[in-house]
Structures are given as structure tokens and as C-alpha cells.
C-alpha positions as CSV (number, residue, x, y, z in Angstrom):
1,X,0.0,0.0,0.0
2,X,1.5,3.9,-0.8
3,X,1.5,6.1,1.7
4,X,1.0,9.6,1.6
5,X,0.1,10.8,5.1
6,X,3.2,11.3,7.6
7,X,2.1,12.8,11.4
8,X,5.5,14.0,13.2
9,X,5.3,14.9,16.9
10,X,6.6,18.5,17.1
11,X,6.4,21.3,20.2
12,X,7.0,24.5,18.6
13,X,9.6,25.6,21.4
14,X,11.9,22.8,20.9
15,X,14.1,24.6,19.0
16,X,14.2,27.8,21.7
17,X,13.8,25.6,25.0
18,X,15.9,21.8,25.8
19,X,13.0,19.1,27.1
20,X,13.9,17.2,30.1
21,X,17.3,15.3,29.5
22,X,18.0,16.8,26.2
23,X,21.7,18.3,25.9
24,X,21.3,20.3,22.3
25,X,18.6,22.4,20.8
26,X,17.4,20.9,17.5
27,X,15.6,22.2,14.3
28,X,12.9,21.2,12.5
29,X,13.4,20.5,8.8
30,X,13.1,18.4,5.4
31,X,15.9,17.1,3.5
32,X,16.2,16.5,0.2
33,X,18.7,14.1,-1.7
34,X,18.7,13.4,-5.3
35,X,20.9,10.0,-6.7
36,X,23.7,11.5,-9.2
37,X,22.9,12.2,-12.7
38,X,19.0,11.7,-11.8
39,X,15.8,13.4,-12.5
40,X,12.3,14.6,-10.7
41,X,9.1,15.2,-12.5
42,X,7.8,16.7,-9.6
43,X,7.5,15.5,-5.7
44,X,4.5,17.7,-4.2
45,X,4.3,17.9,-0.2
46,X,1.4,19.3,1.1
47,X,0.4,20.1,4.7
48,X,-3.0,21.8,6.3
49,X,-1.7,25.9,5.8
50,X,-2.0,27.5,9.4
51,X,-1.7,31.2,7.7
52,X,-4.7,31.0,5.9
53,X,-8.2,33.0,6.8
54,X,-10.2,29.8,7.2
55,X,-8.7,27.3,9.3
56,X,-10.4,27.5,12.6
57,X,-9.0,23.7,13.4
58,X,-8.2,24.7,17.2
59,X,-10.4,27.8,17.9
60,X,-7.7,29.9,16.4
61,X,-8.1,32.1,13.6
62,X,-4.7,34.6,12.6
63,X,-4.9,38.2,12.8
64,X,-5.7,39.5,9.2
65,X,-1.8,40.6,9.2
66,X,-0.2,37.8,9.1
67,X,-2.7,36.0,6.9
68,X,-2.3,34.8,3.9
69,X,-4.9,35.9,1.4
70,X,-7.0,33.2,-0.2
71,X,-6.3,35.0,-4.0
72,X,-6.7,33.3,-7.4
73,X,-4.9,29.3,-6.3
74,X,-1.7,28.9,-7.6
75,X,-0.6,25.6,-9.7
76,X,0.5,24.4,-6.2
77,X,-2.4,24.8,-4.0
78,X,-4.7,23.8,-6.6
79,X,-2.8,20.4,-6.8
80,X,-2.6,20.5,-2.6
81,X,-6.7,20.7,-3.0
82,X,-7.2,18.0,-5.5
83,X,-5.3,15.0,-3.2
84,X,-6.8,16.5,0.1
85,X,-10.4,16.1,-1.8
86,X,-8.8,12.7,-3.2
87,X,-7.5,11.9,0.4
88,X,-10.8,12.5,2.1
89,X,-13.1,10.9,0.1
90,X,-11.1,7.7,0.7
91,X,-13.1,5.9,3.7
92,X,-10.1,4.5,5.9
93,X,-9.3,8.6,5.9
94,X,-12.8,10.2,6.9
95,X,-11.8,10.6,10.7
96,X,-9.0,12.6,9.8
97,X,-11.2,14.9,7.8
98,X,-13.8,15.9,10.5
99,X,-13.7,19.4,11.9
100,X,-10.3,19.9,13.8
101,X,-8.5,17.2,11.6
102,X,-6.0,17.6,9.2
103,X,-8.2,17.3,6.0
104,X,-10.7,19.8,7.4
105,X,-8.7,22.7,5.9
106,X,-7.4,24.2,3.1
107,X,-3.8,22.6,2.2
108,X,-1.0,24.8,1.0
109,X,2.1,23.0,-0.7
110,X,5.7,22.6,-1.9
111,X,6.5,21.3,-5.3
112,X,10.2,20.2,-6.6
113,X,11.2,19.3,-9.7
114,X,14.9,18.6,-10.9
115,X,15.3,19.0,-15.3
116,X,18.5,18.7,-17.4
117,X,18.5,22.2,-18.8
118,X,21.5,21.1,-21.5
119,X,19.2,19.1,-24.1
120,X,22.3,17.8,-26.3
121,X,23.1,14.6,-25.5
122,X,26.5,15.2,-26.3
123,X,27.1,18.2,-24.0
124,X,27.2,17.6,-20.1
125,X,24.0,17.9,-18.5
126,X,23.1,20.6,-16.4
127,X,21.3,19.7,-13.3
128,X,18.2,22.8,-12.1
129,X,16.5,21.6,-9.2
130,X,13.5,24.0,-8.7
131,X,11.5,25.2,-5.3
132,X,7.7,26.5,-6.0
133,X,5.1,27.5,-3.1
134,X,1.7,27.9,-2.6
135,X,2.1,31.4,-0.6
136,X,4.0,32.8,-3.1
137,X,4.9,33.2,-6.9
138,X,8.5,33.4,-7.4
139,X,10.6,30.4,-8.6
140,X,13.3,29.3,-6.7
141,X,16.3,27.2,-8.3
142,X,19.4,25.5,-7.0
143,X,22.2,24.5,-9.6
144,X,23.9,21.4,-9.7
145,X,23.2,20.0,-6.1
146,X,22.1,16.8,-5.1
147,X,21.6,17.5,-1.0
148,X,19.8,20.3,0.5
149,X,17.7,20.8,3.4
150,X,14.8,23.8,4.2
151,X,14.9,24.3,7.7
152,X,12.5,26.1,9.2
153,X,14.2,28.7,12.0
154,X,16.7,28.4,14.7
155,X,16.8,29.1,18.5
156,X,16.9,33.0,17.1
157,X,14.4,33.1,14.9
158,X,11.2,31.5,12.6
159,X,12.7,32.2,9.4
160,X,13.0,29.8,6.7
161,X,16.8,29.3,5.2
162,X,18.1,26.5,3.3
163,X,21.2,25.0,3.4
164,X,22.7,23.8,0.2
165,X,25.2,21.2,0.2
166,X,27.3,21.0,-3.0
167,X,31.1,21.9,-3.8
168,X,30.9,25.7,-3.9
169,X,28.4,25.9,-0.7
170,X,28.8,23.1,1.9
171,X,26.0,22.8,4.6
172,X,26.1,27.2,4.3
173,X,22.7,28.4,5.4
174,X,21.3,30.6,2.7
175,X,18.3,32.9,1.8
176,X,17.0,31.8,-1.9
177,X,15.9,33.8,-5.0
178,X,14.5,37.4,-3.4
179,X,13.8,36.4,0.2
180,X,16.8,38.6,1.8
181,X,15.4,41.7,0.7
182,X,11.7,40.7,1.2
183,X,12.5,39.5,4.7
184,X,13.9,43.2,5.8
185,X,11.6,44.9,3.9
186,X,9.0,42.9,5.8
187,X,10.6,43.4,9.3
188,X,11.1,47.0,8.5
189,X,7.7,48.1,8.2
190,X,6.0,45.0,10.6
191,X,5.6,47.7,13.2
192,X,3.8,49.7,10.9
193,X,1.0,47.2,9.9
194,X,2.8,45.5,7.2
195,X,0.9,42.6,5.2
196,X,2.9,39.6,5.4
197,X,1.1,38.2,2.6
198,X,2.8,41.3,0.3
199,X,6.3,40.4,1.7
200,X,5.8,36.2,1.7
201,X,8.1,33.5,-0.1
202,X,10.1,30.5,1.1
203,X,11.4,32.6,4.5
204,X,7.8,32.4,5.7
205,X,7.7,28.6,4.8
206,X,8.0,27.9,8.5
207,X,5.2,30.2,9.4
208,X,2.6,28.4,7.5
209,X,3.7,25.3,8.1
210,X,4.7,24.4,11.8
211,X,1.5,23.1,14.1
212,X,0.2,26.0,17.0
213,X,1.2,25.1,20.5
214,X,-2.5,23.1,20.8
215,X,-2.0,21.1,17.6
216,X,1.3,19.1,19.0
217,X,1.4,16.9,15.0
218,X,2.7,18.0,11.9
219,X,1.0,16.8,9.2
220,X,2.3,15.9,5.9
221,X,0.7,14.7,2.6
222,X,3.6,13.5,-0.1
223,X,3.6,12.6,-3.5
224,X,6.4,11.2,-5.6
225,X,6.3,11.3,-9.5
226,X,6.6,8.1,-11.8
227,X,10.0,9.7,-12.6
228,X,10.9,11.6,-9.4
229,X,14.5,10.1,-7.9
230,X,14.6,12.7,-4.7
231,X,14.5,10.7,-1.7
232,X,12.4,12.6,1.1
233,X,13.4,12.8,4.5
234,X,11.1,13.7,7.5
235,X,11.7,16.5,9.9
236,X,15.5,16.7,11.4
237,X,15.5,17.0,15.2
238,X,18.0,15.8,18.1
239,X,18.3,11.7,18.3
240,X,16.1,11.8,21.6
241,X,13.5,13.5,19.6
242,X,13.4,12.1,16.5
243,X,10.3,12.3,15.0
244,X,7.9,8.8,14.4
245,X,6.2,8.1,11.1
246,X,2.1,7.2,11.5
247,X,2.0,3.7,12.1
248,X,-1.3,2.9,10.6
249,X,0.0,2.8,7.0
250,X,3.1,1.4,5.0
251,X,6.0,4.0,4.4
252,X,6.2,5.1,0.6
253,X,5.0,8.1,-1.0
254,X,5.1,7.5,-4.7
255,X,1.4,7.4,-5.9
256,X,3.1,6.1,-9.7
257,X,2.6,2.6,-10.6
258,X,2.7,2.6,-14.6
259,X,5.7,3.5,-15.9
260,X,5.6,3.0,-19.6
261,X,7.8,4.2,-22.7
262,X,6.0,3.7,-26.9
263,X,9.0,2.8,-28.7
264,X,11.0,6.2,-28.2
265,X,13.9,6.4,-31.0
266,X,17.0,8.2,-29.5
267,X,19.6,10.1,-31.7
268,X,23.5,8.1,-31.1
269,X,25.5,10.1,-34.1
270,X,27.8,8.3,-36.3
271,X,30.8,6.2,-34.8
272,X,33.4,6.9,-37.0
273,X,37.0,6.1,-35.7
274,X,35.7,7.0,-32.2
275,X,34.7,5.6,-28.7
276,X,31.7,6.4,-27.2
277,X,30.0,6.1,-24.1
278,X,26.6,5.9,-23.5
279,X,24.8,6.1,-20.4
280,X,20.9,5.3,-19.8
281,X,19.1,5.3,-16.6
282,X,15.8,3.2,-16.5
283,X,12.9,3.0,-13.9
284,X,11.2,0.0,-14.0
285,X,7.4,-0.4,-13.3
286,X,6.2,-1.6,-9.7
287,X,3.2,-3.5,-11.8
288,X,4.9,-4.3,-15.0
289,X,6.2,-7.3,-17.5
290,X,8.9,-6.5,-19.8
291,X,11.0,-4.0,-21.6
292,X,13.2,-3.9,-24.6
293,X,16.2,-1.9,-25.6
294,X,17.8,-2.1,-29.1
295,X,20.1,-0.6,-30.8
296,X,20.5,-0.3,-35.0
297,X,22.1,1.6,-37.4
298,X,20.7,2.3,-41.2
299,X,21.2,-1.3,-41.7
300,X,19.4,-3.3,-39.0
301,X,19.7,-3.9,-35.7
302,X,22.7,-5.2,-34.0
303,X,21.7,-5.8,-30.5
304,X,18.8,-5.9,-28.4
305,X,18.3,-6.4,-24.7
306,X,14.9,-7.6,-23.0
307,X,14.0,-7.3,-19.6
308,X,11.7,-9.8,-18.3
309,X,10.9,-10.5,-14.6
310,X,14.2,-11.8,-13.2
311,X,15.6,-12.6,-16.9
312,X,17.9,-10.2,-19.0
313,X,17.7,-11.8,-22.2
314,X,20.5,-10.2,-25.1
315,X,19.6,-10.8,-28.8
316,X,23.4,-10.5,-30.3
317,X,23.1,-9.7,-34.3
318,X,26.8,-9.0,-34.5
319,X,28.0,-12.5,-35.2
320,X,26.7,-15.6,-36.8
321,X,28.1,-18.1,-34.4
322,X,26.9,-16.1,-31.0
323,X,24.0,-18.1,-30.0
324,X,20.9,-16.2,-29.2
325,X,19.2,-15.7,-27.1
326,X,21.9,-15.3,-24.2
327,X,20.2,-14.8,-20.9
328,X,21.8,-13.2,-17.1
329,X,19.1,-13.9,-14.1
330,X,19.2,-12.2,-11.4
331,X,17.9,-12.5,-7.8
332,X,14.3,-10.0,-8.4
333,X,11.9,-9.8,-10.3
334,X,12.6,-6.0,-12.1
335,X,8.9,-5.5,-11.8
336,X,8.2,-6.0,-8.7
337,X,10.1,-3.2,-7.1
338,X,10.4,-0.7,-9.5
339,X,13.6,-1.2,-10.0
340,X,16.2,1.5,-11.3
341,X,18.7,0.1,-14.1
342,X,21.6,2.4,-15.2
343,X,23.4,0.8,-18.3
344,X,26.5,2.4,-19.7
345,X,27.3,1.0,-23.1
346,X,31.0,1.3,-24.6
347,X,31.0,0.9,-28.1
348,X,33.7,1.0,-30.8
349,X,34.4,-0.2,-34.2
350,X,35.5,-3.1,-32.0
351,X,32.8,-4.4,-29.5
352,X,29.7,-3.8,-27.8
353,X,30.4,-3.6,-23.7
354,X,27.6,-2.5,-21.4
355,X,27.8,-2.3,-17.6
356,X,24.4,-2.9,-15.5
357,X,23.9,-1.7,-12.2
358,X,21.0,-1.8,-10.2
359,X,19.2,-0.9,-7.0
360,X,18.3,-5.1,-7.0
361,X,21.0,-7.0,-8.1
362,X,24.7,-7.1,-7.8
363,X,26.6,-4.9,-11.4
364,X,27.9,-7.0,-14.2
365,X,29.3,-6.7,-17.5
366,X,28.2,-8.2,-20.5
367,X,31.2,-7.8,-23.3
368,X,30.2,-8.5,-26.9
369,X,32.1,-9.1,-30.3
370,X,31.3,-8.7,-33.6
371,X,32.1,-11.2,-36.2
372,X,36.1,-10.5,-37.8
373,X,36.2,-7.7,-35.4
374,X,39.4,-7.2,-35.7
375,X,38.9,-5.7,-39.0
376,X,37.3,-2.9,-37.5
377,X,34.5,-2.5,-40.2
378,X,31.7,-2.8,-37.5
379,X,29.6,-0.2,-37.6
380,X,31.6,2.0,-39.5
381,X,30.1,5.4,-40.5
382,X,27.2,4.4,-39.0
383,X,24.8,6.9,-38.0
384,X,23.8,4.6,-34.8
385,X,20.0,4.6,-33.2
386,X,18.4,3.2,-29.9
387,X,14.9,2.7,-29.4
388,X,13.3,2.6,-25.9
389,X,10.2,0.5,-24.9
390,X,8.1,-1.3,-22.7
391,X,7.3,-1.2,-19.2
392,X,9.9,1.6,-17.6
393,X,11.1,5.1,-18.2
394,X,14.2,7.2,-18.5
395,X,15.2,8.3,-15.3
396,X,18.3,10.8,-16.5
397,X,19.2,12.3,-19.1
398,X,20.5,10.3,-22.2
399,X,24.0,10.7,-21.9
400,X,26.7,10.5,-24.6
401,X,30.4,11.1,-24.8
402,X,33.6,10.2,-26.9
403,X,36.1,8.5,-24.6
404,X,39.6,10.4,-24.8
405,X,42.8,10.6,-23.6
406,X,41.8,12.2,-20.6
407,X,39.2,10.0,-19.3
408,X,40.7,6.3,-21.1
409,X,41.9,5.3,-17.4
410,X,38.4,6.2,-16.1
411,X,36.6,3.9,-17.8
412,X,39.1,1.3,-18.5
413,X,38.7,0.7,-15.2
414,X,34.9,0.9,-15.3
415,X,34.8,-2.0,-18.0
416,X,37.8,-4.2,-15.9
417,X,40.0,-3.8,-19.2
418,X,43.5,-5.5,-18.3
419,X,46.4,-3.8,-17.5
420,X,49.5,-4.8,-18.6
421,X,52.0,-6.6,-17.7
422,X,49.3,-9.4,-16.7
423,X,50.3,-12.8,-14.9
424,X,47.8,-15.6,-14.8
425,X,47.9,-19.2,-13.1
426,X,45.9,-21.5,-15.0
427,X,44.2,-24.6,-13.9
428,X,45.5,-28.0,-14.5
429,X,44.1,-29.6,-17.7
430,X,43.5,-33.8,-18.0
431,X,43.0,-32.6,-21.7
432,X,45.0,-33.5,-25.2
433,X,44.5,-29.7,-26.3
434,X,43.8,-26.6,-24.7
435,X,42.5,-23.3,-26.4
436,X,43.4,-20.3,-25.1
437,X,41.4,-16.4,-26.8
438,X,42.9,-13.2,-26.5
439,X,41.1,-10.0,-27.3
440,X,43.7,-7.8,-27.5
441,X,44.0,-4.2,-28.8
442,X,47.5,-2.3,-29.4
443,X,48.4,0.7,-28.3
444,X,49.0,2.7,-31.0
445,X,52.3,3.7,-29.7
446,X,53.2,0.0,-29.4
447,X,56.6,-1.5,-30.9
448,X,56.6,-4.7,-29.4
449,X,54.7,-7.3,-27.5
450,X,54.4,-11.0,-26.3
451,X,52.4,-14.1,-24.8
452,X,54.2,-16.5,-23.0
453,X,53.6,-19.6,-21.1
454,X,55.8,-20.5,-18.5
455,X,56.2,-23.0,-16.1
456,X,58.1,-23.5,-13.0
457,X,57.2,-19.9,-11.5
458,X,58.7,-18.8,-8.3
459,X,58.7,-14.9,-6.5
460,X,58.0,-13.3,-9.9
461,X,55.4,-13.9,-12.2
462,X,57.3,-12.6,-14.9
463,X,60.6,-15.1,-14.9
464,X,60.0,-18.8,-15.4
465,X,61.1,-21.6,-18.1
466,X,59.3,-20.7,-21.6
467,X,57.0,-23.2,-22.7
468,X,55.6,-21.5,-25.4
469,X,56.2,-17.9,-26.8
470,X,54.4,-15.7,-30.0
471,X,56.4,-12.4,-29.6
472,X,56.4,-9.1,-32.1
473,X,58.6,-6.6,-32.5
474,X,60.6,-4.4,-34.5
475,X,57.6,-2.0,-34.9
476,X,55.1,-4.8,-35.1
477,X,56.7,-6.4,-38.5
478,X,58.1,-9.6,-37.1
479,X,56.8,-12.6,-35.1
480,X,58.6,-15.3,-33.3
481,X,56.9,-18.5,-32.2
482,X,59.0,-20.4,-29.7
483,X,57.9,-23.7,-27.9
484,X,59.8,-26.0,-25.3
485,X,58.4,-28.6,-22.7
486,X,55.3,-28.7,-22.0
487,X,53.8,-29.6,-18.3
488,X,50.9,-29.5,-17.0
489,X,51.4,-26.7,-14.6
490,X,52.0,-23.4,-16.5
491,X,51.7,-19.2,-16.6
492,X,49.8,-17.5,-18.9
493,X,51.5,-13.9,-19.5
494,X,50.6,-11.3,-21.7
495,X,52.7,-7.7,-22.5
496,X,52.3,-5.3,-24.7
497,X,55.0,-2.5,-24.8
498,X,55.7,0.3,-24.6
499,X,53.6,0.5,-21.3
500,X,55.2,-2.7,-20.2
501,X,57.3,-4.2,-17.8
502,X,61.1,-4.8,-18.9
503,X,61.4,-8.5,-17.2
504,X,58.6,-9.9,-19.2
């Protein structure tokens, strides 16, 4: 079951005045953390607005000052008004929408949404993550930052701040968009009768907000998008204090269940002579069967990758002899936990390699070849295509980028490409014949390199007798096969020069 409906215990002087056995003040506040490289459609938290001219929950009604005027509805409080409606007419809910209750007044809201504002798949993306309110009309937006928090006042004061924690502002407590000046303009003219409803935005958050003295529950109402990836966090207060979720229903605000994607054809460019990477990040439905991934050029397609409960299932075009279908389970079912999938692909003129990793099953890599690859022909001058559909959604950005110089190591590393000098013990063998496959690409300052078997291996991997040798050298021209006695217990060693060591 999704839940929607958190009730916090809260006493509005906890942040001004230590309870009985409590050693530090603490502040009420959400937190906000989005997963790297990852989107929100919009996450909307509503709560029953304390500033507004008709709630009379306790017997209280606010001094027209410090209202809130009930004006034409923005996007937000019309949305707030539609799931407390929704949330009411459900019958498991009707107690907490009699006079006095939560639902019996109007609710005011926050909405977030995180976009890539760099559409070009081949530039880096550029991460907005944007604030709106119910109580007022300005936009707020915070760059590139995947933690923040809105904390509502201090021992000091009740003023909202937000504290942004990226590289250029770590856990720095900050006024957003306009507030700074609206906030002493405000406390400028207070004494003069001043209409906080002329003055409000995210500073007066709090005000709204936080329960009266009599009320003793926050109340919150939270809904995730299908393709919202900020993980919400309940008030922050002292350990002692820390604020209890309602037990009467399951924890889990997204209200999404069907994810779903027709068949959407993505732009890759042409390969040439180059490298790329490509990165996709998938949502999986909580209610769904299967999805399907392929990629094709002008020609055809090449490869295509199925998801289908606990069954990956890749449909390799790329060579005759690769038997298809080839299929990876896993422990879950995708399906049943809406999972997120991030794949990044590596493809050349020389493979296909794509790394999975998942919120529900340990990463792996899938490595693929096509057929003479050597030759280098695959897929050249293709202008390359993927097409997305079936039972999930992009989560990110489609990412792409030509693998340099610069960032060779990085993902090198990412795909477990050997280094060398590299050193293996190899098993035993009751067998006649033995086959060993090397995929192997030069550097392209290379001049020489070997594989060697040896046997009788002592400290160093590198020095044993030769049992068998293919070297080349001389700027790649000539070979030399060598072969001597062969035992049963032997090294496998493979260099490639320059980058190599001098004892192999």
C-alpha cells in the first residue's frame, strides 16, 4: 500500500527551549537528496496551511496581518486541493477529515522538480533543481546539487533558510531567489502594519507550516512522481527527539505505478573512428512485465536487450556463431520493485560492452564481439539509433560522450580492461589440447609485444622456463613462435609494450 500521510510529533519551542534530559537544541526541517545524474518530474508535499483565513482547526483564527490571502490558487495549492479532496473521500481517511482534523482545511504545498537544462546529448548535463510554493509566486532554483535541506528557523528566529550542500556551498545556510530583501523589507515596516502576505516567499515557509502550540502533529501529505528520484526525508530534530512516522499505514510516497515508454527512438550520431559512451538510466514499473532496448544503425539492428521479470535476455546480431538468445538472471523480479537500471554502453568499431547496475542486483558486465572484429568494419560510418520500450522510463538524461585521452583510465577501469604486464595461473588440464582467446587491442604507440607460457614460477610472475612464446617486435613487422616442454602446470603472460614491464 502507498502512503502519503506522515504525522510527526513536534512542540514548537523545541528549537528555543531543551525538554527534560535533552543536551542540544534541535531544528525542524526536510531534507532532500537526489541520486547523481538523476531526475524529478515533480515530488509535491502538502500540509493543512496555518496562515490561511479559514482554518479555525483549534479555535484559532490569525490576525488579518499575518494572513495569507485566499487570492486566485496557484498551480501548487490547486494540486494540494485535489489529493486533500482525493484523500478524504477515501473511507479508511474520513476521521482525519472531521472538523479539527488535518483534512478539514485548506492545504498549502511545496512542489520540486529537478530538469537537465542542456538538451544535447552530447554536451554535459546541467542539473536545475526548482522550489515553487503555494504562498507565493516566485521560482526558486538550485544548480547542480544533489543535498539540501529547508529548515525552518533556529533558536533566534522563525525564518526559513536552506542549506545547500554541494562543492561551492557546503551545509552554508542561505536565503533563496529574493527572500533577503523581502525579509527586511518585511521586518522594516512589521511595526507599521505591514501585510505579510505582500512580503511572503520560502522565508515564511515555516510560518505556514509548523502546528500551533494546541496542535502538537505535523501533518504531511507526499507525492512522488513516476520519474521523481529525490528521496524525502522527515523532519530533522536531536536523536532523543526524532520524529515517528504514523503507524497505521506502509512508508512510501510514490502514488506512480505505470511507468511505460512507446518505442522512443534516441539520436546516437555516427561512430566513425571514435569511442563512445553511453549512459541510460531506466525506472522499472512496480506492476509491469517486460521491456526492450535495441540498438541499429541504417542497416538493422545489431543488439537488443529484453528485460523480463528476473531474466535479461540479449539478442546478439553482431556474429553468426553467438547463440541467441543469451540470458543473465538475477535474484528479483525488475517489476516488482520498480527497479532502477543504469546501463552504460562502450561501443567502438570493435565491440559492444555495457555495464548494469542496479538498485536489486549485484553490477555486471556483458562484453560482446562482432564477427572478424578485428577488422574494425563494424559499424563503421554508421549513424547509430536506440529505441526505448516497454514497461519503464528514463530516469536521466541520455548521456553521450567520446572516450579520450583524458578519461581512457576512467573507464578502463569501469569495464575491468586489463592492464598490462598481466600474470595468470591457469588450472590443470587432463585434456589432449587446450585453447586459449585473446582479445587484444595495441596501443598505438606499441613496438613490441608477447604471450608467453611458463612454467616453473617462483617470486616473480614474470621469470619462469618458456614453454611457449608468440612475440612481435621491430615496430610490429616480425613474429617469433618459440615452444619448449610442455607440463601441466604453466603461466599465462601477456605484455604489450611500450607500457610494459622490462622483465617480461
Amino acid at each position: 500500500m502507498v502512503n502519503t500521510h506522515f504525522q510527526l510529533p513536534y512542540l514548537n519551542t523545541d528549537q528555543c527551549m531543551l525538554r527534560p534530559e535533552q543536551k542540544k537544541l534541535g531544528s525542524y526541517g526536510l531534507i532532500f537528496e537526489r541520486p547523481y545524474f538523476y531526475l524529478c518530474d515533480e515530488l509535491l508535499i502538502c500540509y493543512p496551511s496555518q496562515l490561511i483565513g479559514n482554518n479555525r482547526r483549534n479555535g484559532i483564527i490569525t490576525t488579518v496581518p499575518y494572513r495569507l490571502r485566499e487570492a486566485k490558487k496557484n498551480n501548487v495549492t490547486i494540486q494540494c486541493e485535489q489529493r486533500r479532496k482525493g484523500f478524504c473521500n477515501e473511507e479508511k481517511n474520513k476521521h482525519l477529515c472531521k472538523i479539527g482534523q488535518p483534512g478539514s482545511t485548506i492545504w498549502h504545498g511545496i512542489m520540486i522538480r529537478t530538469e537537465n537544462k542542456n538538451q544535447t546529448p552530447n554536451n554535459s548535463p546541467v542539473f536545475v533543481t526548482t522550489i515553487l510554493l503555494s504562498i507565493t509566486k516566485q521560482k526558486y532554483e538550485i544548480n547542480e546539487t544533489l543535498k539540501f535541506y529547508i529548515k525552518f528557523g533556529r533558536m533566534q528566529d522563525t525564518f526559513t533558510r536552506v542549506i545547500l550542500d554541494n562543492d561551492t556551498l557546503k551545509s552554508k545556510q542561505v536565503f533563496l531567489g529574493n527572500d533577503n530583501n523581502l525579509l527586511k523589507e518585511y521586518l522594516s515596516k512589521v511595526d507599521k502594519g505591514a501585510y505579510l502576505h505582500k512580503y511572503a516567499g520560502l522565508w515564511a515557509l515555516g510560518l505556514d507550516l509548523l502546528p500551533t502550540p494546541a496542535e502538537r502533529h505535523l501533518h504531511l501529505f507526499v507525492h512522488g512522481g513516476c520519474a521523481c528520484s529525490i528521496n524525502f526525508k522527515t523532519p530533522t530534530i536531536p536523536e532523543s527527539l526524532k520524529p515517528e512516522v504514523t503507524p497505521r499505514l506502509e512508508t512510501g510516497y510514490k502514488v506512480c505505478s505505470a511507468k511505460y515508454t512507446d518505442n522512443t527512438i534516441y539520436e546516437l550520431g555516427n561512430l566513425k573512428d571514435e569511442e563512445k559512451i553511453i549512459k541510460i538510466s531506466i525506472w522499472a514499473s512496480n506492476n509491469g512485465s517486460s521491456g526492450a532496448i535495441a540498438f541499429f544503425n541504417s542497416a538493422d539492428i545489431f543488439l537488443e536487450i529484453n528485460f523480463r521479470g528476473r531474466e535479461i535476455i540479449f539478442y546478439s546480431y553482431m556474429h553468426e556463431k553467438i547463440p541467441k538468445p543469451i540470458s543473465k538472471f538475477i535474484d528479483s523480479n525488475l517489476f516488482d520493485y520498480g527497479a532502477s537500471i543504469d546501463l552504460t554502453i562502450r561501443i567502438s568499431n570493435y565491440y559492444v560492452w555495457i555495464l548494469f547496475e542496479s538498485n536489486v542486483f549485484v553490477k555486471f558486465i556483458k562484453k560482446l564481439w562482432p564477427e572478424d572484429w578485428w577488422n574494425r568494419k563494424f559499424l563503421n560510418e554508421s549513424e547509430l539509433k536506440m529505441s526505448i520500450g516497454g514497461d519503464f522510463i528514463l530516469a536521466a538524461p541520455l548521456f553521450i560522450k567520446v572516450i579520450d585521452e583524458q578519461n581512457l583510465d576512467y573507464y578502463n577501469e569501469m569495464f575491468d580492461v586489463i592492464q598490462m604486464p598481466y600474470s595468470q595461473k591457469i588450472r590443470e588440464t587432463t585434456s589432449d589440447e587446450t585453447f586459449f582467446r585473446f582479445h587484444l587491442k595495441i596501443n598505438n604507440k606499441a613496438t613490441k609485444f608477447s604471450i608467453k607460457l611458463f612454467n616453473g614460477l617462483e617470486e616473480n610472475p614474470y621469470i619462469g622456463t618458456t614453454v611457449y612464446s608468440f612475440e612481435v617486435s621491430d615496430n610490429l613487422i616480425n613474429v617469433a613462435i618459440k615452444t619448449g616442454d610442455v607440463s601441466n602446470k604453466y603461466v599465462l603472460v601477456l605484455c604489450l609494450f611500450p607500457y610494459s614491464n622490462s622483465e617480461c
